[in-house]
C-alpha positions in Angstrom: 0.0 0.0 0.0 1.3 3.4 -1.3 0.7 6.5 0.7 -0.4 9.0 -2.0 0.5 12.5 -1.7 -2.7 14.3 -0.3 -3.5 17.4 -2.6 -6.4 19.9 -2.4 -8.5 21.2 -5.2 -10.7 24.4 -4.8 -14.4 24.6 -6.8 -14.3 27.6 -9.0 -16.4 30.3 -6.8 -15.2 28.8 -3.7 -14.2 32.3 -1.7 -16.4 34.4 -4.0 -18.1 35.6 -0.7 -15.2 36.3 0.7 -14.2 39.9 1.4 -9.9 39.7 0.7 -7.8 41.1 -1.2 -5.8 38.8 -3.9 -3.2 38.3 -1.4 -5.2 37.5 1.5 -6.8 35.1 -0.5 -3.4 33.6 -1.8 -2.3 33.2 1.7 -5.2 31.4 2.9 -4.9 28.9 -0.1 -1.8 28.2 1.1 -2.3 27.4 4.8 -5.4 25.3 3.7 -2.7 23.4 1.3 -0.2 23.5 4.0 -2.4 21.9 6.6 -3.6 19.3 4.3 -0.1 18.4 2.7 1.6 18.0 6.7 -1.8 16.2 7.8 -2.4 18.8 10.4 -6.0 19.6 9.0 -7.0 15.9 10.1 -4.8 16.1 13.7 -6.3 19.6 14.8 -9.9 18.6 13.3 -13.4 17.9 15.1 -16.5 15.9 14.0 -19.6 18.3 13.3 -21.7 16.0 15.4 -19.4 17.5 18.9 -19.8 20.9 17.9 -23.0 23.0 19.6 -26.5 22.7 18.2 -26.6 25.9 16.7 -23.0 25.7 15.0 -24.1 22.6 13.2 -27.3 24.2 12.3 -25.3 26.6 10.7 -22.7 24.3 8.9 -25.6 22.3 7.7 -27.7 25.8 6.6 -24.5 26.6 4.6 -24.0 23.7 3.0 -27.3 23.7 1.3 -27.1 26.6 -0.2 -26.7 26.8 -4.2 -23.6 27.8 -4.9 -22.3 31.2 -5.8 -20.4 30.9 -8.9 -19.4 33.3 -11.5 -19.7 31.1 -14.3 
């Protein structure tokens, strides 16, 4: 069994709602990468189901939201 390099890939649109400038947003796809490439994102992470009620509400509220994509 090979360990395959772990690699991220963001959705066209992804931080459209996000309010940074092109450097702010070229930082923060690079610690995303970074904490994915060292593993760190999967140390340091948490299941949804042992955050509060009203956190998950909100993940869940988010996540079924259409998309907002410029294409």
């Amino acid at each position: 069994m090979t360990n395959r390099p772990k690699t991220v890939e963001f959705d066209e649109g992804w931080a459209d709602e996000l309010d940074l400038t092109p450097d702010e947003l070229a930082d923060l796809v690079r610690g995303i990468t970074q904490l994915v490439e060292t593993g760190e994102i999967f140390e340091e992470s948490i299941s949804v189901d042992d955050l509060p009620d009203d956190e998950r509400a909100e993940i869940y509220e988010r996540l079924s939201r259409p998309k907002n994509t410029r294409h």
